[in-house]
Every structure is written in structure tokens, then in C-alpha cells.
MDTraj code that builds the backbone (N, CA, C; nanometers):
import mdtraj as md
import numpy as np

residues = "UNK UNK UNK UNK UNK UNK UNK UNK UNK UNK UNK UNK UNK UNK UNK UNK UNK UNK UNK UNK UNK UNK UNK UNK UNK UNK UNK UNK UNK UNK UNK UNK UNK UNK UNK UNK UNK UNK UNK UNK UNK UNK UNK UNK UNK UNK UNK UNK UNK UNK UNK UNK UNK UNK UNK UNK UNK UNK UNK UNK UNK UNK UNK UNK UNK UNK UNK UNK UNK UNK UNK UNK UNK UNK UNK UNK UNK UNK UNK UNK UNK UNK UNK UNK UNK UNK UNK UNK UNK UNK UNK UNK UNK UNK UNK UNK UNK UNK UNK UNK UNK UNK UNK UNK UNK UNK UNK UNK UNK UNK UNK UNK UNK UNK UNK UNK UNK UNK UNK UNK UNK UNK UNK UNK UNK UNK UNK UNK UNK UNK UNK UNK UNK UNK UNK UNK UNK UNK UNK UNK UNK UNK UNK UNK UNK UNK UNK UNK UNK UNK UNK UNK UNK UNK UNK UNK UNK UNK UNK UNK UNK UNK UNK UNK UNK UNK UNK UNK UNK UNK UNK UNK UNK UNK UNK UNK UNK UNK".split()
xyz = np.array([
    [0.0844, -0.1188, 0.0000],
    [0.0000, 0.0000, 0.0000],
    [0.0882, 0.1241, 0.0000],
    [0.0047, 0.2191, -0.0921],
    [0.0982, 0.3473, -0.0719],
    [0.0660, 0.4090, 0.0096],
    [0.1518, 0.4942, 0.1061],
    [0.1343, 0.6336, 0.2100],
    [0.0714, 0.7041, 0.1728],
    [-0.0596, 0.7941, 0.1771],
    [-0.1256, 0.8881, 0.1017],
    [-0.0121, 1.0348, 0.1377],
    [-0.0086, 1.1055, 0.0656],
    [0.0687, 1.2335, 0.0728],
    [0.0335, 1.2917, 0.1590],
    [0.0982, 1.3409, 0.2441],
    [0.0301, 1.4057, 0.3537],
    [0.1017, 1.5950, 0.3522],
    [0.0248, 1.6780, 0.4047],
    [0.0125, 1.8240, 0.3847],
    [0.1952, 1.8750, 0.4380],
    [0.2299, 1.9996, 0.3707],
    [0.3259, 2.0723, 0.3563],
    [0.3811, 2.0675, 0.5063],
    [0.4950, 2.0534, 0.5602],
    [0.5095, 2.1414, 0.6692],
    [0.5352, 2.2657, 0.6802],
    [0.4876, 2.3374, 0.7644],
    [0.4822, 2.4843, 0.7826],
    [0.5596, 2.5767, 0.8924],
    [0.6524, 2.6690, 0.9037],
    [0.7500, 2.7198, 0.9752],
    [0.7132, 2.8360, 1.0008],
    [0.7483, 2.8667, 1.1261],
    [0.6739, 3.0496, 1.1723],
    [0.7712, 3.0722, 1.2881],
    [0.7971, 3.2166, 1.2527],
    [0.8543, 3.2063, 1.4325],
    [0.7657, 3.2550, 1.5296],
    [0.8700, 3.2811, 1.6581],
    [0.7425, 3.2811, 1.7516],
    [0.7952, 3.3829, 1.8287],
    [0.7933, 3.5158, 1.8995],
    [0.8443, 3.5867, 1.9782],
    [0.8544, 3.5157, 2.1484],
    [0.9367, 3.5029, 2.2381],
    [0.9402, 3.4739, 2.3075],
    [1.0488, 3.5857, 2.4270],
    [0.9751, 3.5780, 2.5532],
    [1.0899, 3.6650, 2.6216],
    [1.1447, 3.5985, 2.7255],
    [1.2424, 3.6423, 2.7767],
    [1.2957, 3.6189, 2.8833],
    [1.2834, 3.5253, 3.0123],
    [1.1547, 3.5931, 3.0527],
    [1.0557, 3.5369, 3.1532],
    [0.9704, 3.4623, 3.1003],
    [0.9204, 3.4310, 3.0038],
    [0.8946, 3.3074, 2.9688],
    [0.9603, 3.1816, 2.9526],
    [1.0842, 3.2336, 2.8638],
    [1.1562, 3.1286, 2.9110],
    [1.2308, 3.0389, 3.0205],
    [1.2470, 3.1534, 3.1145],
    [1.2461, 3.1315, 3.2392],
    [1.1324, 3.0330, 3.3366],
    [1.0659, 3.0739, 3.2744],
    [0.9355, 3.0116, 3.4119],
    [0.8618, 2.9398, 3.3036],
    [0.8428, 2.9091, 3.1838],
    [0.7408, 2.8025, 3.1085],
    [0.6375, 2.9333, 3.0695],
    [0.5658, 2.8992, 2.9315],
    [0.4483, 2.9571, 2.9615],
    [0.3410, 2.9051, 2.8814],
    [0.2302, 2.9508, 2.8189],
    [0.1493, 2.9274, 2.7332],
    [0.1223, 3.0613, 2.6815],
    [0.1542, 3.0503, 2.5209],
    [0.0886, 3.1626, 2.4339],
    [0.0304, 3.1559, 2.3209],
    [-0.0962, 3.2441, 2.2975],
    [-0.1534, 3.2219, 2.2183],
    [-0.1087, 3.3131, 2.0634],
    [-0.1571, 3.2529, 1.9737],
    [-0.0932, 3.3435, 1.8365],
    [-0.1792, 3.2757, 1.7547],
    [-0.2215, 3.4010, 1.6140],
    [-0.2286, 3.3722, 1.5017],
    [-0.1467, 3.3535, 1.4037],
    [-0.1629, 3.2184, 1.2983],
    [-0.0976, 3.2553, 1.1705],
    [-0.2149, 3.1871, 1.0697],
    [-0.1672, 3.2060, 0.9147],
    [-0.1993, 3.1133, 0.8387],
    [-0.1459, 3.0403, 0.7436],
    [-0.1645, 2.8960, 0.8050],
    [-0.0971, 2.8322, 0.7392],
    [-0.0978, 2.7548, 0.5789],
    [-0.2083, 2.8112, 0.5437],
    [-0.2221, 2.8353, 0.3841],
    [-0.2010, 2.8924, 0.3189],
    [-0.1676, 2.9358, 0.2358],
    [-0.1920, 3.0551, 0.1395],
    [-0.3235, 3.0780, 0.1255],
    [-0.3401, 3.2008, 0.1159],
    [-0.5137, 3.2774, 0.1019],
    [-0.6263, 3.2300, 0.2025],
    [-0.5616, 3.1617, 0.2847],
    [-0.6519, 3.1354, 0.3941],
    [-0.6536, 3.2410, 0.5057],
    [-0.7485, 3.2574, 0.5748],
    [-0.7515, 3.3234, 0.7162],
    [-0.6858, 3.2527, 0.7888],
    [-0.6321, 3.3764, 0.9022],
    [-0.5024, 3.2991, 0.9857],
    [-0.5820, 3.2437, 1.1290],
    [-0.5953, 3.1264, 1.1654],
    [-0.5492, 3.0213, 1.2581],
    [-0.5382, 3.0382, 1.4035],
    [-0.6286, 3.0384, 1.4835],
    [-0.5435, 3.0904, 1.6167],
    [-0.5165, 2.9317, 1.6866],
    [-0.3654, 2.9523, 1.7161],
    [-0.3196, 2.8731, 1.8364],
    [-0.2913, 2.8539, 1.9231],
    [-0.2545, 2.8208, 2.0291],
    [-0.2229, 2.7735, 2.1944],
    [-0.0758, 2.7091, 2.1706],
    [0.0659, 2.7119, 2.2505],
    [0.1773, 2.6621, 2.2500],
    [0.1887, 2.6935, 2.3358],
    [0.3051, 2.5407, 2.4148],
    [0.3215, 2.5816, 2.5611],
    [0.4835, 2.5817, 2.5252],
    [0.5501, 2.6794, 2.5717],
    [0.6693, 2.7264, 2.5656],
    [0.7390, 2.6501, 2.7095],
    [0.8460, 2.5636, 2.6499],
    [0.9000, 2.4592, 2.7956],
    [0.9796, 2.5520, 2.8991],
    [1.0141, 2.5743, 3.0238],
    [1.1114, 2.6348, 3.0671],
    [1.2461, 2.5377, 3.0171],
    [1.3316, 2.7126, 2.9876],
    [1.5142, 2.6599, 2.9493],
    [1.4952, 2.6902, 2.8137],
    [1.3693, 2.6976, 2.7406],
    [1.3609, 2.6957, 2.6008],
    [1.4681, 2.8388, 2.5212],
    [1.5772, 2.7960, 2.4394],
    [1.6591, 2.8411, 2.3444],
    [1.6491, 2.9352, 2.2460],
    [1.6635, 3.0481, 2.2370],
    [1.6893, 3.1083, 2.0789],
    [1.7087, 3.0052, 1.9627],
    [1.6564, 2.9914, 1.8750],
    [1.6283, 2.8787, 1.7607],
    [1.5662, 2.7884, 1.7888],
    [1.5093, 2.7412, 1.8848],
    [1.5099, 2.5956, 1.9186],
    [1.3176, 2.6172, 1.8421],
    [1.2766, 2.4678, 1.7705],
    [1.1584, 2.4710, 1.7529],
    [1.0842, 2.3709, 1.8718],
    [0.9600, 2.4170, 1.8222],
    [0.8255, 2.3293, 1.9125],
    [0.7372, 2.2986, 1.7703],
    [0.7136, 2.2191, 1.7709],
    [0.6478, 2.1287, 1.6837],
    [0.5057, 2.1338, 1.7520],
    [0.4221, 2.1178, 1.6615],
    [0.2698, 2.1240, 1.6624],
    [0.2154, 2.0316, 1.5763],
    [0.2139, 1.9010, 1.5882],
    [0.2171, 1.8006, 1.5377],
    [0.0245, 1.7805, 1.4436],
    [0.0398, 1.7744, 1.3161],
    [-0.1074, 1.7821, 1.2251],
    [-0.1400, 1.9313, 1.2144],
    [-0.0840, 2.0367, 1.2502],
    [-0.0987, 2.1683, 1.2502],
    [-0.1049, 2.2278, 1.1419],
    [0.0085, 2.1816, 1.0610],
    [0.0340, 2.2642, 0.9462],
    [-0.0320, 2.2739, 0.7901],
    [-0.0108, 2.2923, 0.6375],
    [-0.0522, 2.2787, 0.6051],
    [-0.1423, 2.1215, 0.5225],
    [-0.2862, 2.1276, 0.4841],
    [-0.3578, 2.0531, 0.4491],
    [-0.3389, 1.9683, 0.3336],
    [-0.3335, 1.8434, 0.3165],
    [-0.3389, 1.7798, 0.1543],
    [-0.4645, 1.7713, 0.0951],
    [-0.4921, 1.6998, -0.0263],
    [-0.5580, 1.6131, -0.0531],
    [-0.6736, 1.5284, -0.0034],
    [-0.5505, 1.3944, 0.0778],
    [-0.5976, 1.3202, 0.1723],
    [-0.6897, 1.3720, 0.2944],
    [-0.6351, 1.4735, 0.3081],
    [-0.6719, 1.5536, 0.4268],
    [-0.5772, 1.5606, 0.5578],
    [-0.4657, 1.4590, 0.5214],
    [-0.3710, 1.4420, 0.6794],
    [-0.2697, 1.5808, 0.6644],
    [-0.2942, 1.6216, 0.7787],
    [-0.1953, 1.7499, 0.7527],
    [-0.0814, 1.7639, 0.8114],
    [0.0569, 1.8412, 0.7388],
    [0.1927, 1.8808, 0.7656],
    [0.1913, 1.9090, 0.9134],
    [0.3272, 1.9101, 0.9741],
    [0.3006, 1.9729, 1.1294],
    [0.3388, 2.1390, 1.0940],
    [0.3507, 2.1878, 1.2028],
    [0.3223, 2.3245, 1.2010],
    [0.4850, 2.3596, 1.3054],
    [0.6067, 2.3893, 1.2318],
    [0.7390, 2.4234, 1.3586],
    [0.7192, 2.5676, 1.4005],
    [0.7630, 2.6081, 1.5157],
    [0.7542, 2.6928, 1.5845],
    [0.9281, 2.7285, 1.6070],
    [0.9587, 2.8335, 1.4946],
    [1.1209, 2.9078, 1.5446],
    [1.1030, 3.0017, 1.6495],
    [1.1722, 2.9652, 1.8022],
    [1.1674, 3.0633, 1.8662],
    [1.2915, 3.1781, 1.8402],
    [1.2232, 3.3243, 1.8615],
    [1.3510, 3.4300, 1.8695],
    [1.3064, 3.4868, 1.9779],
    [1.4122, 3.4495, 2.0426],
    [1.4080, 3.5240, 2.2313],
    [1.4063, 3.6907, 2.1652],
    [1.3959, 3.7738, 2.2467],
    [1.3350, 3.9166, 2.2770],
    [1.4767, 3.9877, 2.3389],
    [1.5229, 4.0300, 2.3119],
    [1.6134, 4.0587, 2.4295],
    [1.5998, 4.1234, 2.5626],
    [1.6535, 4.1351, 2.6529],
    [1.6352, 4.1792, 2.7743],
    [1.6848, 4.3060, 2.8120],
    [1.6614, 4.4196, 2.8961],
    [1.7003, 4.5300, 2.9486],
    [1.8340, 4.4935, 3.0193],
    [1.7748, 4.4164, 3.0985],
    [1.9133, 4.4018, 3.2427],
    [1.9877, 4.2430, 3.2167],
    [1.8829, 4.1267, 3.1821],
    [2.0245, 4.0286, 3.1681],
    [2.0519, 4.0136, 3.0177],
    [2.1948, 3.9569, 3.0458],
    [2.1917, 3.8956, 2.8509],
    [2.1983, 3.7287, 2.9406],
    [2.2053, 3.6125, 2.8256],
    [2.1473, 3.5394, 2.8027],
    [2.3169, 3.4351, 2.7550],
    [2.3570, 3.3285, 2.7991],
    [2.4291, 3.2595, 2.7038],
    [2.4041, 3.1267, 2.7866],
    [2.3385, 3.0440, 2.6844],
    [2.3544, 2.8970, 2.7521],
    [2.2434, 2.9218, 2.8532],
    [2.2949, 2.8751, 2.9004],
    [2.1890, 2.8607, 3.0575],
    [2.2156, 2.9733, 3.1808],
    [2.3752, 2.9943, 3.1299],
    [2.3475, 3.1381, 3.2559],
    [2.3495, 3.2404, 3.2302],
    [2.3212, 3.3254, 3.3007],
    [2.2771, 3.4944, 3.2986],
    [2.3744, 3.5524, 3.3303],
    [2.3857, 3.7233, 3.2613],
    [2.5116, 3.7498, 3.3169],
    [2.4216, 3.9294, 3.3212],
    [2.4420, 3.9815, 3.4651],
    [2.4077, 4.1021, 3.4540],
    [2.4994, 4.2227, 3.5377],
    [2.4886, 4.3391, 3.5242],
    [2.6068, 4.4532, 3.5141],
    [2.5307, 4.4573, 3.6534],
    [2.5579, 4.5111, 3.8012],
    [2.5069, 4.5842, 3.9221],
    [2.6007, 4.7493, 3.9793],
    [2.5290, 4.8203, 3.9809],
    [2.6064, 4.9519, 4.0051],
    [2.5903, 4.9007, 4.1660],
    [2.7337, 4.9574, 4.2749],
    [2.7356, 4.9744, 4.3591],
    [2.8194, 5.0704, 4.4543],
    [2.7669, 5.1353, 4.5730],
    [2.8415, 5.2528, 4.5641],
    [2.9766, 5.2152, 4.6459],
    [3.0883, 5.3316, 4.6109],
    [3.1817, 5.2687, 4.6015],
    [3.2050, 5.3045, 4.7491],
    [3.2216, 5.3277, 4.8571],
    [3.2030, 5.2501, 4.9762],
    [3.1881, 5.1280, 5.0131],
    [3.0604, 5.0889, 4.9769],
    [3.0657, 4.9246, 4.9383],
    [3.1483, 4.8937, 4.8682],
    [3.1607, 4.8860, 4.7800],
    [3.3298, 4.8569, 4.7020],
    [3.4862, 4.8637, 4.8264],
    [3.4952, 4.9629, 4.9084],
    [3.6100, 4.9761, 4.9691],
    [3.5685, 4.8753, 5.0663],
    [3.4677, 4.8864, 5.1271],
    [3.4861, 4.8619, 5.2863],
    [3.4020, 4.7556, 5.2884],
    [3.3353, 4.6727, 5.1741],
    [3.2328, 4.5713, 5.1676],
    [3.1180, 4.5563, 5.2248],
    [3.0240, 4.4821, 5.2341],
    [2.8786, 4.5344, 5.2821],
    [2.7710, 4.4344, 5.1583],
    [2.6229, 4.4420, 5.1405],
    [2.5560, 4.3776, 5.1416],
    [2.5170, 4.4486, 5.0089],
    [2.4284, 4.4010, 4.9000],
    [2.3736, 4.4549, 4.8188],
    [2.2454, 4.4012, 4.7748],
    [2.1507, 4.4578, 4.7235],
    [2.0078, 4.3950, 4.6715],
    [2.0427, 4.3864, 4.5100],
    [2.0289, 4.2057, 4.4549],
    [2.0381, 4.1907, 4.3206],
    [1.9094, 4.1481, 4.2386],
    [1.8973, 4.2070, 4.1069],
    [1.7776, 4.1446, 4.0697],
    [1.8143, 4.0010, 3.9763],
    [1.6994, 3.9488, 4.0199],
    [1.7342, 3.8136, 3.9623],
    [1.5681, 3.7759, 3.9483],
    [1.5844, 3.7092, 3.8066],
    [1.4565, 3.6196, 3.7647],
    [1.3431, 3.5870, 3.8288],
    [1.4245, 3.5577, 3.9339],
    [1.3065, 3.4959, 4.0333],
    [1.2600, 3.5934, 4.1850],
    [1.3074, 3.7193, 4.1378],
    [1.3191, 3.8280, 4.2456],
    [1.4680, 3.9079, 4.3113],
    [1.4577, 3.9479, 4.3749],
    [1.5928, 4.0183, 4.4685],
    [1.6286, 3.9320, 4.5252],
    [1.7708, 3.9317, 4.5408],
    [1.8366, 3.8473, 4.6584],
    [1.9263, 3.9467, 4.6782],
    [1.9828, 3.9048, 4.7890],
    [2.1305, 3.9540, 4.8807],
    [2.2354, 3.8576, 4.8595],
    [2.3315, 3.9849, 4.8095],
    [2.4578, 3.9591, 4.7262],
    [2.5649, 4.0417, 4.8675],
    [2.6709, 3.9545, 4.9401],
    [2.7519, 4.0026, 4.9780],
    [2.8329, 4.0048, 4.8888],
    [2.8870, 4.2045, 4.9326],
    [3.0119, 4.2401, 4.8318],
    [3.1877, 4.2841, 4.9728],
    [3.2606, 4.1310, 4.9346],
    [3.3914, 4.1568, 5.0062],
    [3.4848, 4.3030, 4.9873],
    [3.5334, 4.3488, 5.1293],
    [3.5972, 4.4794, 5.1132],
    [3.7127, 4.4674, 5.0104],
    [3.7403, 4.6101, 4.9582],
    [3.8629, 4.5998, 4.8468],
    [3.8137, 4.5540, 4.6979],
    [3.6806, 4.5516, 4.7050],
    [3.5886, 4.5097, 4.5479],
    [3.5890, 4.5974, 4.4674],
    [3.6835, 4.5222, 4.3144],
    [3.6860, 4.6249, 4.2075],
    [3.6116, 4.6361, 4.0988],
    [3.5935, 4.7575, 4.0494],
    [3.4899, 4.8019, 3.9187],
    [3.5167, 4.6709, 3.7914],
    [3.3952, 4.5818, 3.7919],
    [3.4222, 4.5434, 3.6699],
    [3.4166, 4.3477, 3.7391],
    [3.4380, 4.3936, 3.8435],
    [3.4744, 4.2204, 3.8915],
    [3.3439, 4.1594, 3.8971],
    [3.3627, 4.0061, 3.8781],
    [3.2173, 3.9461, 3.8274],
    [3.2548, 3.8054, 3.9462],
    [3.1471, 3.8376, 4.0327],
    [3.0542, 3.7071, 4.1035],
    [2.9531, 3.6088, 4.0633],
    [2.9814, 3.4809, 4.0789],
    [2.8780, 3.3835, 3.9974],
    [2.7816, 3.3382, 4.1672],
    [2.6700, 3.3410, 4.0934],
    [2.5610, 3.3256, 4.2101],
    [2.5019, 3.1940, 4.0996],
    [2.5150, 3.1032, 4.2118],
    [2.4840, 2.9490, 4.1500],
    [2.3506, 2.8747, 4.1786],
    [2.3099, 2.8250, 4.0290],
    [2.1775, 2.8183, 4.0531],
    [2.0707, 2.9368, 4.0260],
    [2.1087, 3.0535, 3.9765],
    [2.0657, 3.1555, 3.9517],
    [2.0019, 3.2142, 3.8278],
    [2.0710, 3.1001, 3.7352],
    [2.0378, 3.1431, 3.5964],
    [1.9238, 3.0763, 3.5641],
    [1.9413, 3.0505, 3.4183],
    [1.8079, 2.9530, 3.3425],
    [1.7816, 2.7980, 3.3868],
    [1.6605, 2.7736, 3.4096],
    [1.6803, 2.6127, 3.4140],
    [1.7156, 2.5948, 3.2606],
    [1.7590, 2.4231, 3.2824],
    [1.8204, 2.3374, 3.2059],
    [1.6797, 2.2594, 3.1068],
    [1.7052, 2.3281, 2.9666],
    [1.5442, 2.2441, 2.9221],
    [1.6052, 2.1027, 2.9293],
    [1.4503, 2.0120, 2.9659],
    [1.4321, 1.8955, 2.9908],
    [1.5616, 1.8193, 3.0761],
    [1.6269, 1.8857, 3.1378],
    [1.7072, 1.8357, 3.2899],
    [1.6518, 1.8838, 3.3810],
    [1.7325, 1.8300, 3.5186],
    [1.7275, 1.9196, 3.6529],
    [1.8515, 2.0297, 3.6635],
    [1.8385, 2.1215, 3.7394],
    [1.8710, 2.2200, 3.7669],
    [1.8580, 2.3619, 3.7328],
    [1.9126, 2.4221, 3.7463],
    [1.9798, 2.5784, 3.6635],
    [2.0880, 2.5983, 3.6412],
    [2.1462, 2.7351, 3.5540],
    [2.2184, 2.7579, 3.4835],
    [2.2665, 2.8595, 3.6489],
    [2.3781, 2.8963, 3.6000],
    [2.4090, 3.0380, 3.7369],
    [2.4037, 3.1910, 3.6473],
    [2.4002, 3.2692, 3.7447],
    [2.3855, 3.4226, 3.7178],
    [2.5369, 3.4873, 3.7255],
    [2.5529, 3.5220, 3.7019],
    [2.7220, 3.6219, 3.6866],
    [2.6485, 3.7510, 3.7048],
    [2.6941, 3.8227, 3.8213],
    [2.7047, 3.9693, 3.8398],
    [2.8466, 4.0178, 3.8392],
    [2.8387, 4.1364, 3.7164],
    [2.9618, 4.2095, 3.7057],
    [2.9721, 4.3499, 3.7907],
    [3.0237, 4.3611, 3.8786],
    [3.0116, 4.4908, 3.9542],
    [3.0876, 4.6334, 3.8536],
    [2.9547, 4.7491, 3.8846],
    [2.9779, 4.8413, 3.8582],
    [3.0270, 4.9681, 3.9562],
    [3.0880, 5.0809, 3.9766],
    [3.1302, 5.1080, 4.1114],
    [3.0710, 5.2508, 4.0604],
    [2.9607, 5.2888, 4.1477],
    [2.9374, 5.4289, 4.1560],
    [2.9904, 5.5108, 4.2611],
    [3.0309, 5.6415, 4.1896],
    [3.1308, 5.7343, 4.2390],
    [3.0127, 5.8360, 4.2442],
    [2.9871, 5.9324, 4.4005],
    [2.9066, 5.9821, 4.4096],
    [2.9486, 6.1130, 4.3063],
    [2.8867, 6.2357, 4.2837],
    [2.8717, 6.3531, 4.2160],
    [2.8727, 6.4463, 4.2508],
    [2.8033, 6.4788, 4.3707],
    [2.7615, 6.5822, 4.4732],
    [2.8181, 6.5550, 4.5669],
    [2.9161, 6.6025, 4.6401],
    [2.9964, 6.5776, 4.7409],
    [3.0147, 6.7314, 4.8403],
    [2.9905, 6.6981, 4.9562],
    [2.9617, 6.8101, 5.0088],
    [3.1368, 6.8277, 5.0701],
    [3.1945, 6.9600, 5.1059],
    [3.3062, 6.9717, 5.1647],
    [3.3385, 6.9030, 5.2613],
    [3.3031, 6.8372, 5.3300],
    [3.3416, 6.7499, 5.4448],
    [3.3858, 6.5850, 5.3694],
    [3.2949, 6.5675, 5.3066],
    [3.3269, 6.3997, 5.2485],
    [3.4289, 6.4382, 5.1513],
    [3.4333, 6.5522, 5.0642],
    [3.5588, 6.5960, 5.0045],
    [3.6623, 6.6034, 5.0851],
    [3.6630, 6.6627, 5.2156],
    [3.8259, 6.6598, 5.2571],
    [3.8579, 6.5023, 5.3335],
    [3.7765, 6.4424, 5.3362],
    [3.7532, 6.3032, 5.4166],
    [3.8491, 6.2138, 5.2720],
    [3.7804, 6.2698, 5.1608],
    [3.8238, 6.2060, 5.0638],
    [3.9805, 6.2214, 5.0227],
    [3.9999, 6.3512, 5.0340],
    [4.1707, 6.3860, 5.0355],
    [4.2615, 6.3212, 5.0995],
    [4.2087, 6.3107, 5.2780],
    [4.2461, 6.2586, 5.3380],
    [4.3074, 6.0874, 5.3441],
    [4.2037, 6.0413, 5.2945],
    [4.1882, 5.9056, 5.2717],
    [4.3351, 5.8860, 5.1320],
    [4.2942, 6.0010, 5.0392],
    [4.4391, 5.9630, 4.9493],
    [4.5647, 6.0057, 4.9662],
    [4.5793, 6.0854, 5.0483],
    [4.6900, 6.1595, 5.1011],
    [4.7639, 6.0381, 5.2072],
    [4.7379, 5.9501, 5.2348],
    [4.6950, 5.8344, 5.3564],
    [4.7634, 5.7647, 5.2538],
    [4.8127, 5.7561, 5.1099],
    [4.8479, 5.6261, 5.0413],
    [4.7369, 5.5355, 5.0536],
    [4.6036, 5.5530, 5.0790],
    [4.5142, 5.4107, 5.0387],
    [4.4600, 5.4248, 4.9012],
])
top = md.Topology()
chain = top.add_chain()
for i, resn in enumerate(residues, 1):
    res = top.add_residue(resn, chain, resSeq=i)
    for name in ("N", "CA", "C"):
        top.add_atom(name, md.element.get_by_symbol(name[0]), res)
traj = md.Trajectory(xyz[None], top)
């Protein structure tokens, strides 16, 4: 017996962000997957960990034959980019301004992360630019266990407005060889 021909497969991308990929989601979208047809609304559940390129298949989705058995329907994801993290692999890597006090003399900081703020101790003598990995922080792992980690790169803010007293405090301090 022959296979009856079965319908075209059909390719679309799909916008996806950050936090979706992060946490799983479900979204809905139109397309059409015919020519001259009206477009289609669908439901896709977006896996957490899910990739820039990676497809989701929609299995009988796509376009129609003959027979009537139809093509599947792939789903190209293109992640969105983000404000505050970038994205490689599974971990996150984001910039944190901190003032530079904290930087000299070390102290505590509030970080944002995916899943909310946490507290990031920053050790005294911390320089502009230096990067802490907070583990477990990043993306989960599609279809494994775990997560990816977060990399914070410290930024060191230097106040602007300095009143005469923290100015000569400040002289002081370099006049001191520190």
C-alpha cells in the first residue's frame, strides 16, 4: 500500500521573552498556514530553558493535503532581548552599580534576579568590573534538573555631589596612600 501524501510542513517564528523562558508559559498566536486562507489561532506551551532557535512542533498543525492528513506546524523561537540580563547557555550574566564605599569597605547589596531580589555580599577591596557567579541563579536546564548560574559584574558608583566634608575626608583618605 501506498502512504497517502500528507500536507506541507509549515515554519513560523514565535516571539518569546525572557521570563517566559524562564518560568514556562502558554501563548496564544495567530498565523496562516495556507496561502489565502484566514489565519489560525493557536495555543503553545513554551518549555522552561527553552533556546533562541530551538523549535516546538505542533504536530497535524500545518498545512492541508488532498488526503486531508496534515503537515506539522514548527515553531522558530527568537528570544526578545532583555534590558538588564543577557542570556548565554543557561546562565545569565548582569552589570550591578554599587556605591563605592561598598566597594572599599564591603557590605551587602540587593540583586535582581529572575526569580526576584536576593542579597549579594560584596567583600571589602571590590573592584569596578569584577564578576561574582551566584549558583543556581540562571536559566533552568530544558528537559534536565537544575539551573544555569547568574554572573554579576560589579559596577562602582562614584558619588557627584559631594559636600566639603566627604571631600576633605576624601583627600584625606588619598593623602593616607590608600
Amino acid at each position: 500500500t501506498r502512504q497517502a501524501a500528507r500536507g506541507a510542513d509549515v515554519q513560523a517564528p514565535i516571539e518569546v521573552t525572557l521570563e517566559e523562558a524562564f518560568e514556562g508559559a502558554t501563548k496564544s498566536f495567530s498565523i496562516s498556514v495556507e496561502p489565502g486562507q484566514p489565519p489560525q489561532r493557536f495555543e503553545v506551551k513554551i518549555p522552561a530553558g527553552v533556546k533562541d532557535g530551538s523549535k516546538i512542533r505542533l504536530a497535524g498543525k500545518g498545512a492541508s493535503s488532498p488526503t486531508g492528513q496534515r503537515g506539522d506546524l514548527y515553531l522558530i523561537v527568537r528570544m526578545r532581548p532583555h534590558p538588564q540580563f543577557e542570556r548565554r547557555g543557561d546562565d545569565l550574566y548582569e552589570d550591578v552599580s554599587i556605591p563605592f564605599h561598598t566597594a572599599a569597605l564591603g557590605g551587602e547589596v540587593e540583586v535582581p534576579t529572575l526569580k526576584g531580589r536576593i542579597t549579594m555580599k560584596i567583600p571589602p577591596g571590590t573592584q569596578g568590573g569584577q564578576v561574582f557567579r551566584l549558583a543556581g541563579q540562571g536559566m533552568p536546564r530544558l528537559n534536565k534538573q537544575g539551573r544555569g548560574d547568574l554572573y554579576v559584574r560589579v559596577q562602582i558608583s562614584v558619588p557627584k555631589n559631594l559636600t566639603e566634608r566627604q571631600k576633605a575626608l576624601i583627600k584625606e583618605l588619598a593623602t593616607s596612600g590608600a
